[in-house]
PDB file of N, CA, C and O in Angstrom, chain B, residues numbered from 101:
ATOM      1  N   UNK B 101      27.765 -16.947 -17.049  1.00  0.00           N
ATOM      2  CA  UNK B 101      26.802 -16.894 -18.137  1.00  0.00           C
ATOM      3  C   UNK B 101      27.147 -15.707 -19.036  1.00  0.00           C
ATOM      4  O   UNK B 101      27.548 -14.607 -18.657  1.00  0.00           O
ATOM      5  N   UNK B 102      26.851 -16.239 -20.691  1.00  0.00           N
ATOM      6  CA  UNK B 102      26.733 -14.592 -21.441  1.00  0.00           C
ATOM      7  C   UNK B 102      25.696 -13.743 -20.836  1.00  0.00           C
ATOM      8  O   UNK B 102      24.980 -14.129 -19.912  1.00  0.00           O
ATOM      9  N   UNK B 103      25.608 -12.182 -21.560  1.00  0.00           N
ATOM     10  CA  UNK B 103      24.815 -11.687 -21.502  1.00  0.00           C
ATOM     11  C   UNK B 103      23.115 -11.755 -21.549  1.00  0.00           C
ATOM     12  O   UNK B 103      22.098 -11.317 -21.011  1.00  0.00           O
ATOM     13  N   UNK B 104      23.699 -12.799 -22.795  1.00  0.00           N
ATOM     14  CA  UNK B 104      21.918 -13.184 -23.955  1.00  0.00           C
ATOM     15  C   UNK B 104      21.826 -14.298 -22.834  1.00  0.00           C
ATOM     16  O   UNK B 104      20.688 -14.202 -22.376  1.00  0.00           O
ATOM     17  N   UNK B 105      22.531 -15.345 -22.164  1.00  0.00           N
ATOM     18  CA  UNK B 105      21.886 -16.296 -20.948  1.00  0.00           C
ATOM     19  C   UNK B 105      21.594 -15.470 -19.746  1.00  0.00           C
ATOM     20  O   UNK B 105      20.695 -15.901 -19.024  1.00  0.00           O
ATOM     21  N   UNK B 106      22.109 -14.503 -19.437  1.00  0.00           N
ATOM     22  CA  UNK B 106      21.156 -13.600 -18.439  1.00  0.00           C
ATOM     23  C   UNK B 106      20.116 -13.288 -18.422  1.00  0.00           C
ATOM     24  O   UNK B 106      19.293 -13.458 -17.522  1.00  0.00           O
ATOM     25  N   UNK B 107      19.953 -12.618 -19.741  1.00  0.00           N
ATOM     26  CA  UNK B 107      19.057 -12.275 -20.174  1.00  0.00           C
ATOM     27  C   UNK B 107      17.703 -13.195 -20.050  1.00  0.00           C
ATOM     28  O   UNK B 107      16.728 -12.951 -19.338  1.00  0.00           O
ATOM     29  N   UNK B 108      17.911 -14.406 -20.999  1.00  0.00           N
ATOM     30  CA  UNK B 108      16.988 -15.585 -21.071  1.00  0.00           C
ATOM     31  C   UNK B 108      16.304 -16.235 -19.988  1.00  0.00           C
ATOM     32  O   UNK B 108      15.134 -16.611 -19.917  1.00  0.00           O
ATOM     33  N   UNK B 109      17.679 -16.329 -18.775  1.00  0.00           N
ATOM     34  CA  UNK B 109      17.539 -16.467 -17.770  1.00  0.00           C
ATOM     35  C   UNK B 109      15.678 -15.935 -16.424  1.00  0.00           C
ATOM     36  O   UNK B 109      14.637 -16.304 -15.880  1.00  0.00           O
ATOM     37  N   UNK B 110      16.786 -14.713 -16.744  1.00  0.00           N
ATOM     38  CA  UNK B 110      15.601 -13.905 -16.354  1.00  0.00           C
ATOM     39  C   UNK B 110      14.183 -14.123 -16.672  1.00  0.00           C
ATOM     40  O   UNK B 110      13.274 -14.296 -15.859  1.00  0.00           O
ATOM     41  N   UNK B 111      14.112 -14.095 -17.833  1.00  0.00           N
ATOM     42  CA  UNK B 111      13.229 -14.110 -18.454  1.00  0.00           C
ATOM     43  C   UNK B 111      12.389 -14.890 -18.512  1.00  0.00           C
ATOM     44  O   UNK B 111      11.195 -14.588 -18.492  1.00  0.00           O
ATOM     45  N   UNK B 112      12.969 -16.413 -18.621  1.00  0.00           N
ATOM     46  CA  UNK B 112      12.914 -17.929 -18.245  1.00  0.00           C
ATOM     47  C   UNK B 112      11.692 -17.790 -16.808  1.00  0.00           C
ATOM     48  O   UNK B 112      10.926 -18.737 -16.631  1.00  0.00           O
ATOM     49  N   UNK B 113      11.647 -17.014 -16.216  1.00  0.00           N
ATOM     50  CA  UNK B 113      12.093 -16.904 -14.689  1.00  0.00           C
ATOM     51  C   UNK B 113      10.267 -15.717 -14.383  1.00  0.00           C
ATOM     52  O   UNK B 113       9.511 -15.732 -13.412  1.00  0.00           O
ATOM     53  N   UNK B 114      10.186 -14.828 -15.764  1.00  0.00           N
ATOM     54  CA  UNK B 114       8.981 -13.915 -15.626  1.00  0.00           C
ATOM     55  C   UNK B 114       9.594 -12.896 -14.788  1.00  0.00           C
ATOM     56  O   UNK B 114       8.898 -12.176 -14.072  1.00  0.00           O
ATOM     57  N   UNK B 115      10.751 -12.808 -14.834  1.00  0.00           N
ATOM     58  CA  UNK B 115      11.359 -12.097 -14.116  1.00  0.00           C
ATOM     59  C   UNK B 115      11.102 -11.568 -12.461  1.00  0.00           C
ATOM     60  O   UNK B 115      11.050 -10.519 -11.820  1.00  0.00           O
ATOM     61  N   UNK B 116      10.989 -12.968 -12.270  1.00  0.00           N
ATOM     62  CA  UNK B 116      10.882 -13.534 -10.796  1.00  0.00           C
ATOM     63  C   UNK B 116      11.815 -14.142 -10.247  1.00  0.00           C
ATOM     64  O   UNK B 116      11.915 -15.343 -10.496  1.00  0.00           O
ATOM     65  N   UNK B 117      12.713 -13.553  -9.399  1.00  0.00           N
ATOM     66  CA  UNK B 117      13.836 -14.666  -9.275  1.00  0.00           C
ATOM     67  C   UNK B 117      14.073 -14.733  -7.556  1.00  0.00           C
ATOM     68  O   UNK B 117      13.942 -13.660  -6.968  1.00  0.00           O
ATOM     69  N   UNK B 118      14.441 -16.042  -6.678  1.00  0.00           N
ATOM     70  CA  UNK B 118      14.726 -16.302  -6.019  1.00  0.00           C
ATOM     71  C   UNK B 118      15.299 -17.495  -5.397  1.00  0.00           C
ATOM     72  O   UNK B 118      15.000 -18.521  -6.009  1.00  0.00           O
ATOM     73  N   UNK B 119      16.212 -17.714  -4.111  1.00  0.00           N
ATOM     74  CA  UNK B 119      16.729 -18.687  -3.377  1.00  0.00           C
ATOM     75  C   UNK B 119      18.036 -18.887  -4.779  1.00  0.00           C
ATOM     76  O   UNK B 119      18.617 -17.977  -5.370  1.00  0.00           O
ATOM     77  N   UNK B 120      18.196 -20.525  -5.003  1.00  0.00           N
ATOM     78  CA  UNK B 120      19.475 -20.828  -5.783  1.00  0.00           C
ATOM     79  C   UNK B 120      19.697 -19.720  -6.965  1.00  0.00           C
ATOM     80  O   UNK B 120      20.710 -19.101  -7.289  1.00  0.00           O
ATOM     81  N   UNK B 121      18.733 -19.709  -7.342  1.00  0.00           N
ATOM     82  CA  UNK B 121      18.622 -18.937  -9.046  1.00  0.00           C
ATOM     83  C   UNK B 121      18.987 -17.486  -8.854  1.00  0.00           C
ATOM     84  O   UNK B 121      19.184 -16.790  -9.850  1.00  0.00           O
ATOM     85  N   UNK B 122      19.090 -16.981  -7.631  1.00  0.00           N
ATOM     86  CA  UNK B 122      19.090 -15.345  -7.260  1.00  0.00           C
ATOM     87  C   UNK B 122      20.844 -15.540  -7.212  1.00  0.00           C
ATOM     88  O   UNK B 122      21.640 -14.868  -7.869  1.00  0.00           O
ATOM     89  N   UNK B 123      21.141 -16.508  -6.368  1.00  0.00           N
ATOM     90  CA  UNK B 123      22.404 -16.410  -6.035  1.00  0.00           C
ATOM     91  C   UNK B 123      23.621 -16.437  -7.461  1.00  0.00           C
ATOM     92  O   UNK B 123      24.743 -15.940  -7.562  1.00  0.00           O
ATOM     93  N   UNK B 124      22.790 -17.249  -8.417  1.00  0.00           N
ATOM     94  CA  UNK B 124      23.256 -17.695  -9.393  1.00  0.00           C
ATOM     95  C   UNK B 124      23.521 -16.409 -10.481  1.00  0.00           C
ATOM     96  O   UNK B 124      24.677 -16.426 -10.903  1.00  0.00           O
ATOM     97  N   UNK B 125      22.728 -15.350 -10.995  1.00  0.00           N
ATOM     98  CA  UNK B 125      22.173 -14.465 -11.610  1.00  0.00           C
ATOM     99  C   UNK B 125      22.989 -13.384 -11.394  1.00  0.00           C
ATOM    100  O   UNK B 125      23.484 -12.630 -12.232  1.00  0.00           O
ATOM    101  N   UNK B 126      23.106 -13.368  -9.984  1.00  0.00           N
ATOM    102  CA  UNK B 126      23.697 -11.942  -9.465  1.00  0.00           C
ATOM    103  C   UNK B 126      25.387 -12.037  -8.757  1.00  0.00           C
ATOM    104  O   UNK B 126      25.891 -11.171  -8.042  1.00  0.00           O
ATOM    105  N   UNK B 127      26.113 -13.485  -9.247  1.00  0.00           N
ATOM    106  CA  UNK B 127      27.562 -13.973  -8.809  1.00  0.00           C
ATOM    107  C   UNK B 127      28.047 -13.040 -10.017  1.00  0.00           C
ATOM    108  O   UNK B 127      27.651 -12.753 -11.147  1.00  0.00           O
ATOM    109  N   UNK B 128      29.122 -12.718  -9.168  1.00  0.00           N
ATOM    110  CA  UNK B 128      30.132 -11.971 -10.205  1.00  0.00           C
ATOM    111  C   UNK B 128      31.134 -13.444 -10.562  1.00  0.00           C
ATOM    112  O   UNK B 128      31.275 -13.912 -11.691  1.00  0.00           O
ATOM    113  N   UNK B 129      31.398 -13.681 -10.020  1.00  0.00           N
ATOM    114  CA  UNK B 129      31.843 -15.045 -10.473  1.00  0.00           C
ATOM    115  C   UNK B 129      31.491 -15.900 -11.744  1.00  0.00           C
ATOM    116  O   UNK B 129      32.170 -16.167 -12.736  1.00  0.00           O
ATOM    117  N   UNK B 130      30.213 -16.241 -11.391  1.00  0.00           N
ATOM    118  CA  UNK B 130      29.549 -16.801 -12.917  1.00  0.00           C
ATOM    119  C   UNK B 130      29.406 -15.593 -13.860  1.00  0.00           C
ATOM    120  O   UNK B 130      29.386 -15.773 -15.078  1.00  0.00           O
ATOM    121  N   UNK B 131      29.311 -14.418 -13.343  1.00  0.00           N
ATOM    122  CA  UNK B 131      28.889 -13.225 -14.812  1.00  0.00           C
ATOM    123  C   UNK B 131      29.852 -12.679 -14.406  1.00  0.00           C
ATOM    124  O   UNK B 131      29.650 -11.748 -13.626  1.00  0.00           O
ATOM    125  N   UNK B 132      31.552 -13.093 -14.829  1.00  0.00           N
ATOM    126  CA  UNK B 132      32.238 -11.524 -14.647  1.00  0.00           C
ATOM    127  C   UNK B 132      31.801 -10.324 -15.187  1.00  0.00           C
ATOM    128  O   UNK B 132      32.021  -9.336 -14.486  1.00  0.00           O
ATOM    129  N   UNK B 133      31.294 -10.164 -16.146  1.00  0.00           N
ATOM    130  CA  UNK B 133      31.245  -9.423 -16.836  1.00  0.00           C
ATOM    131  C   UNK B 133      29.861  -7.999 -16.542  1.00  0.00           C
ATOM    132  O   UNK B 133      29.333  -7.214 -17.329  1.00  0.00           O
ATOM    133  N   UNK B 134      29.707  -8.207 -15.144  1.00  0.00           N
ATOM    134  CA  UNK B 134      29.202  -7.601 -14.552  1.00  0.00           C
ATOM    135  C   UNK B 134      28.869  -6.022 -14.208  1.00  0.00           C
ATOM    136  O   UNK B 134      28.318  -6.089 -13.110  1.00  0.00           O
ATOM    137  N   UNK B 135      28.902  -5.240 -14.427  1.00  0.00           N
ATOM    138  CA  UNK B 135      29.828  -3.923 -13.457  1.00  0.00           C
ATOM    139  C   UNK B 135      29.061  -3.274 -12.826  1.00  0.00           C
ATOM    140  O   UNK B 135      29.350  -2.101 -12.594  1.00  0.00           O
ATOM    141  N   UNK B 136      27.772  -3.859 -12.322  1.00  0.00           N
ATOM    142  CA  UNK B 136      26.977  -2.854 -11.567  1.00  0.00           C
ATOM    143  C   UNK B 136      25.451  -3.924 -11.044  1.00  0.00           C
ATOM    144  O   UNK B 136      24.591  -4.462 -11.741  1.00  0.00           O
ATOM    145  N   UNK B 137      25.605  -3.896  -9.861  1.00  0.00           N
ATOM    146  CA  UNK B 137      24.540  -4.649  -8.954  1.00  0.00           C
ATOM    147  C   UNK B 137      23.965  -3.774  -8.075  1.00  0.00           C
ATOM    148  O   UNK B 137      24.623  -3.358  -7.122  1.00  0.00           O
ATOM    149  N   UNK B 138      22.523  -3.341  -8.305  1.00  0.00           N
ATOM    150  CA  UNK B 138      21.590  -3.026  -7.506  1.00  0.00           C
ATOM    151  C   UNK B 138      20.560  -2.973  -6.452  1.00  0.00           C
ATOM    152  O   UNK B 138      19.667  -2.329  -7.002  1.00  0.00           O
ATOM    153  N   UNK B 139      20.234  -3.206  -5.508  1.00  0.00           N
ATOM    154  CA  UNK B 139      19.036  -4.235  -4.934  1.00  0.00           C
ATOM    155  C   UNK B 139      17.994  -2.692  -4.203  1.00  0.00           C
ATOM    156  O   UNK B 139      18.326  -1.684  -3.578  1.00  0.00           O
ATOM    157  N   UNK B 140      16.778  -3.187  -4.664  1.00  0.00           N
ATOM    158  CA  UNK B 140      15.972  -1.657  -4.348  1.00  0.00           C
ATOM    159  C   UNK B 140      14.850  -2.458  -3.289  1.00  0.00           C
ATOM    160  O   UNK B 140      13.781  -2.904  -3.706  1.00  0.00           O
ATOM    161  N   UNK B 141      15.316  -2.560  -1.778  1.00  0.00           N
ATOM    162  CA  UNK B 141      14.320  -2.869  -0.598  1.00  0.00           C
ATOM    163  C   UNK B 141      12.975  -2.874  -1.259  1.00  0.00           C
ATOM    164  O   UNK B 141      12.249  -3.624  -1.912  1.00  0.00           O
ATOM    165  N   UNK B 142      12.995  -2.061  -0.926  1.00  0.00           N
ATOM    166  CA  UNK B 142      11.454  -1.141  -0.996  1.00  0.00           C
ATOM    167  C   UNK B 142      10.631  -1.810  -2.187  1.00  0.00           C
ATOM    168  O   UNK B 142       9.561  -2.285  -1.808  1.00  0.00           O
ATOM    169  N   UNK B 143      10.861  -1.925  -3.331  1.00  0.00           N
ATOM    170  CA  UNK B 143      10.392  -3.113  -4.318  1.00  0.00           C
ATOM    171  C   UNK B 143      10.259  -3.942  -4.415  1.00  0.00           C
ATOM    172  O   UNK B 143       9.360  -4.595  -4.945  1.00  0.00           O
ATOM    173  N   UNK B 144      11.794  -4.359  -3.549  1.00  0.00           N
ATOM    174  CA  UNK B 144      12.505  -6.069  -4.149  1.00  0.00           C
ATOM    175  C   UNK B 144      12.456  -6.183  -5.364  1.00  0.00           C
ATOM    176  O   UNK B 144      11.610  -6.868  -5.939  1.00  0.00           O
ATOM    177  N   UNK B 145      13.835  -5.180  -6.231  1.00  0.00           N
ATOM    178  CA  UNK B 145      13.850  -5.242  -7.541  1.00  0.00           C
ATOM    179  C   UNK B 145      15.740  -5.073  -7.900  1.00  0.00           C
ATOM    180  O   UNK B 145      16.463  -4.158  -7.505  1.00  0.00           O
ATOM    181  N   UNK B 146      15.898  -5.542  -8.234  1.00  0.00           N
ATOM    182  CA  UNK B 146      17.318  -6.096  -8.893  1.00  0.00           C
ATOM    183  C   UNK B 146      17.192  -4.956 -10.307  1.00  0.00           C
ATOM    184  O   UNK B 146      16.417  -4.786 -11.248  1.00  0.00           O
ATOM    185  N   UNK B 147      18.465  -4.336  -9.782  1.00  0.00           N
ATOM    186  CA  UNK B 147      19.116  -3.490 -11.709  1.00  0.00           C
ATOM    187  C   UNK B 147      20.639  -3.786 -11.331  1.00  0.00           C
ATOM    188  O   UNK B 147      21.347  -3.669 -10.331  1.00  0.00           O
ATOM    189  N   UNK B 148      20.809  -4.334 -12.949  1.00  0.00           N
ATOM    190  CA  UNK B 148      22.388  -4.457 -13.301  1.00  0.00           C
ATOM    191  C   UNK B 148      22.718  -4.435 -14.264  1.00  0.00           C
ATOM    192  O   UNK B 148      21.989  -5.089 -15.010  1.00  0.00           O
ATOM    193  N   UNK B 149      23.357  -4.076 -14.631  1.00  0.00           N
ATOM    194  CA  UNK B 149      24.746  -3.955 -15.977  1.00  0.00           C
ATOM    195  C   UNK B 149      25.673  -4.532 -16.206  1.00  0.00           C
ATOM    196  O   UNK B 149      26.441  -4.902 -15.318  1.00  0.00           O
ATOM    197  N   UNK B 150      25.857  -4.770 -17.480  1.00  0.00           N
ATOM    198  CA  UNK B 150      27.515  -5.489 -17.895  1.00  0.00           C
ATOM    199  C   UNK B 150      28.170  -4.490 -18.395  1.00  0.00           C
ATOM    200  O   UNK B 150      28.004  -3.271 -18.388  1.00  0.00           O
ATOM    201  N   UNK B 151      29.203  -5.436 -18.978  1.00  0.00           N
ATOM    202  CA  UNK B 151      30.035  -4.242 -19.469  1.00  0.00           C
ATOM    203  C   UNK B 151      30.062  -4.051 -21.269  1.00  0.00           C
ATOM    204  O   UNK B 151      31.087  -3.731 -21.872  1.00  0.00           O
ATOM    205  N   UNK B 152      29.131  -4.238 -21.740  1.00  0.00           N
ATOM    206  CA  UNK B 152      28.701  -3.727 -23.063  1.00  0.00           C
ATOM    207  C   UNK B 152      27.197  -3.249 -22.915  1.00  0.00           C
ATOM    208  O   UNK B 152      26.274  -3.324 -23.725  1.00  0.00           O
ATOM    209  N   UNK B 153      27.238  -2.721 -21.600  1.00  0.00           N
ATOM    210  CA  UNK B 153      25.789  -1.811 -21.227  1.00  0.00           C
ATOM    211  C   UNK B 153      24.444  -2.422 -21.538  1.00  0.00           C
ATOM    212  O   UNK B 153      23.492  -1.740 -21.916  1.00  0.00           O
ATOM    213  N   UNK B 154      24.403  -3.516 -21.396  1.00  0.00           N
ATOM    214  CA  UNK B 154      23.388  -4.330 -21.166  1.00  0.00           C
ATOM    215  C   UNK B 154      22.522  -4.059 -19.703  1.00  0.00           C
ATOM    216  O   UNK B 154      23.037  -4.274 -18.605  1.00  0.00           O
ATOM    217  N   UNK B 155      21.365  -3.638 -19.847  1.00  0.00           N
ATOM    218  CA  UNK B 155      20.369  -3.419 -18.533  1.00  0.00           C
ATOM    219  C   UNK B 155      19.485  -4.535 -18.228  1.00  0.00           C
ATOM    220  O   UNK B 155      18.511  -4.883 -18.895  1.00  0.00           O
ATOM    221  N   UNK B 156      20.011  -5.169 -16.933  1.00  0.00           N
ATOM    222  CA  UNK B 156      18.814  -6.288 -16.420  1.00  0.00           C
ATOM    223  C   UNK B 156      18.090  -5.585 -15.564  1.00  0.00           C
ATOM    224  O   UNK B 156      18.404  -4.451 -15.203  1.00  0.00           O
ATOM    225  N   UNK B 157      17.040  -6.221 -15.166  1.00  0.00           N
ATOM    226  CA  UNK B 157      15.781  -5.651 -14.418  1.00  0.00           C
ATOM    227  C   UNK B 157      14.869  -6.824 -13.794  1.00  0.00           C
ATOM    228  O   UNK B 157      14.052  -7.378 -14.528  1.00  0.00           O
ATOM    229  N   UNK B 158      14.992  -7.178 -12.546  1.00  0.00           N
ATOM    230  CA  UNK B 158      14.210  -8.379 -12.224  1.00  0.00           C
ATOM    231  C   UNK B 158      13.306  -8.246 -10.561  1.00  0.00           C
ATOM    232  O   UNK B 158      13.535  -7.260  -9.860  1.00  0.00           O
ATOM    233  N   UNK B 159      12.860  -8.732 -10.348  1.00  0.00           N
ATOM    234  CA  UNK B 159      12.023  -8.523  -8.884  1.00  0.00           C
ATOM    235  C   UNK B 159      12.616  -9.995  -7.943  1.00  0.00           C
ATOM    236  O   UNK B 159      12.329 -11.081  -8.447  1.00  0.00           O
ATOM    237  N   UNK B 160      13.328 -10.004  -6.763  1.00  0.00           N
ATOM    238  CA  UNK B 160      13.575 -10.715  -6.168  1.00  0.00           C
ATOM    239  C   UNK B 160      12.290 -11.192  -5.556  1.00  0.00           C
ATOM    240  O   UNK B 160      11.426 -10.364  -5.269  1.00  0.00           O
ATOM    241  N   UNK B 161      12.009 -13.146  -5.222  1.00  0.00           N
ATOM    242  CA  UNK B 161      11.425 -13.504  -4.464  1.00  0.00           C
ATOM    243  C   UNK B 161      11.726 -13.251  -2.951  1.00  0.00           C
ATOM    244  O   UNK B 161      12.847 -13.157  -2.451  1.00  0.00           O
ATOM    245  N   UNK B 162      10.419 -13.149  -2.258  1.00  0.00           N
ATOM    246  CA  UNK B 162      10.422 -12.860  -0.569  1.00  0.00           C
ATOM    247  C   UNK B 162      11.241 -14.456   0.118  1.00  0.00           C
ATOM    248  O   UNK B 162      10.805 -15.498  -0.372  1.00  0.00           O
ATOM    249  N   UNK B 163      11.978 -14.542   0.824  1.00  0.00           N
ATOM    250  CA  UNK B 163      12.755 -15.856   1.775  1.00  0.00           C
ATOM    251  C   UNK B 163      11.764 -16.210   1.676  1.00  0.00           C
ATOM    252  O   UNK B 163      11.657 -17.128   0.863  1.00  0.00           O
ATOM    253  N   UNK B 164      10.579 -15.803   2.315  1.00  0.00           N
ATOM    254  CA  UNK B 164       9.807 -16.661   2.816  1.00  0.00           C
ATOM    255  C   UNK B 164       8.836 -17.494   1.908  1.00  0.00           C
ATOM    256  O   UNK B 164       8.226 -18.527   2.185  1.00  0.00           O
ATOM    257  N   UNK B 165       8.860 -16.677   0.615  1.00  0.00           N
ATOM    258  CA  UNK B 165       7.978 -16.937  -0.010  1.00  0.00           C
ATOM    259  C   UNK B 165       8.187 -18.512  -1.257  1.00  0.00           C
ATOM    260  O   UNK B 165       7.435 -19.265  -1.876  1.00  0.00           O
ATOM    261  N   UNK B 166      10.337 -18.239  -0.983  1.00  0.00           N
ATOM    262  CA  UNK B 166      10.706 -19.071  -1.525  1.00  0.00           C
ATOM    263  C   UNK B 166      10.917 -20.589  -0.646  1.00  0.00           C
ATOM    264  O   UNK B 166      11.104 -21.710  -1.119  1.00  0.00           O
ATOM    265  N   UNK B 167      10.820 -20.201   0.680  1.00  0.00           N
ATOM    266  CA  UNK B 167      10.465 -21.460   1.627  1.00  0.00           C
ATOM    267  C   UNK B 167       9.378 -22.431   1.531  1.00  0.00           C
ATOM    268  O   UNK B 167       9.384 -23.660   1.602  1.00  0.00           O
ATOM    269  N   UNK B 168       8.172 -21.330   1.301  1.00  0.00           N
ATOM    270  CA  UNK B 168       7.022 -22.031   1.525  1.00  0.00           C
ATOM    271  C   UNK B 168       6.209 -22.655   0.134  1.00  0.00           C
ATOM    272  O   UNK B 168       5.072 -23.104  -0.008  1.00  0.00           O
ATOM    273  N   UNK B 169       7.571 -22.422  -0.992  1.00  0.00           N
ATOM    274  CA  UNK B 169       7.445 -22.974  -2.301  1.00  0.00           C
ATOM    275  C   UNK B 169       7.779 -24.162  -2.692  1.00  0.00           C
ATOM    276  O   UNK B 169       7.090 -24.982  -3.299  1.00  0.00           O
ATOM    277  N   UNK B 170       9.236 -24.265  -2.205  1.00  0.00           N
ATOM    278  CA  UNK B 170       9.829 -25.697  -1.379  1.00  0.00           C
ATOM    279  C   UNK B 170       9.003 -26.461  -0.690  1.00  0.00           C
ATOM    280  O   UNK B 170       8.619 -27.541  -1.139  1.00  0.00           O
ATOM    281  N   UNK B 171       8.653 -26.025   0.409  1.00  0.00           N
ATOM    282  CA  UNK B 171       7.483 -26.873   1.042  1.00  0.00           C
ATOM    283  C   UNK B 171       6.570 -27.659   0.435  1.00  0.00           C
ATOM    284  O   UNK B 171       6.381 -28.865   0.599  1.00  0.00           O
ATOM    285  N   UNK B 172       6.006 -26.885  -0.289  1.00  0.00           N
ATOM    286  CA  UNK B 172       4.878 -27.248  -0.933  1.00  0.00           C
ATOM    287  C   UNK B 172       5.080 -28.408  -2.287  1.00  0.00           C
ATOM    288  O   UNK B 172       4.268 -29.135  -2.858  1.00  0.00           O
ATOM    289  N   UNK B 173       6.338 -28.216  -2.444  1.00  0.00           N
ATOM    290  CA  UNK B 173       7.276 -29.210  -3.744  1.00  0.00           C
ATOM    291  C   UNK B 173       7.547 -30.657  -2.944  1.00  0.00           C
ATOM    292  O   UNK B 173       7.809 -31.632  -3.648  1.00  0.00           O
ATOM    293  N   UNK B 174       7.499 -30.800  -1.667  1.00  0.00           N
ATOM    294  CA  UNK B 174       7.988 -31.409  -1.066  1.00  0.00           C
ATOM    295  C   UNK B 174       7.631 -32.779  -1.080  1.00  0.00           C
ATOM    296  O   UNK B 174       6.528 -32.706  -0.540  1.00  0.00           O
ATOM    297  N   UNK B 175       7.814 -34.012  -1.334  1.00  0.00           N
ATOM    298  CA  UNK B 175       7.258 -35.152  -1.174  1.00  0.00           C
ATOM    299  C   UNK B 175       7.212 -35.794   0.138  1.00  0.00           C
ATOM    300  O   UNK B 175       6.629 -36.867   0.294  1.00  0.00           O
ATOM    301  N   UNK B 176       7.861 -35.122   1.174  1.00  0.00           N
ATOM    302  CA  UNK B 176       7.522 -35.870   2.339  1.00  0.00           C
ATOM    303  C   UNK B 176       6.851 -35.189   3.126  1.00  0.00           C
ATOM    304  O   UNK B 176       6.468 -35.675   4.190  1.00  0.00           O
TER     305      UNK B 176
END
């Protein structure tokens, strides 16, 4: 993703992110353009940077919380 789709992303998101979408957000792979990944326990808060100094800022969902979201989506 660009920067500005990170960005949006996030944002998209209330800057709530978890399960596929976490994995997605924070791949250096999909964002080379990466240069700095954070993860703060104690919050559950995501800081990162690219490399034209762009600052993201997001709050990871709890496993569990993204399990029992699924669940609840669930048709069977």
């Amino acid at each position: 993703m660009y920067s500005w789709e990170i960005e949006k992303f996030i944002s998209d998101r209330n800057g709530l992110i978890g399960g596929d979408d976490l994995n997605k957000v924070t791949s250096i792979k999909e964002n080379p353009q990466l240069t700095y990944i954070k993860y703060n326990a104690e919050n559950n808060e995501y800081n990162m940077r690219d490399n034209e100094g762009n600052k993201f800022t997001f709050k990871a969902i709890p496993y569990k919380e993204v399990k029992e979201k699924r669940k609840s989506k669930s048709l069977f």
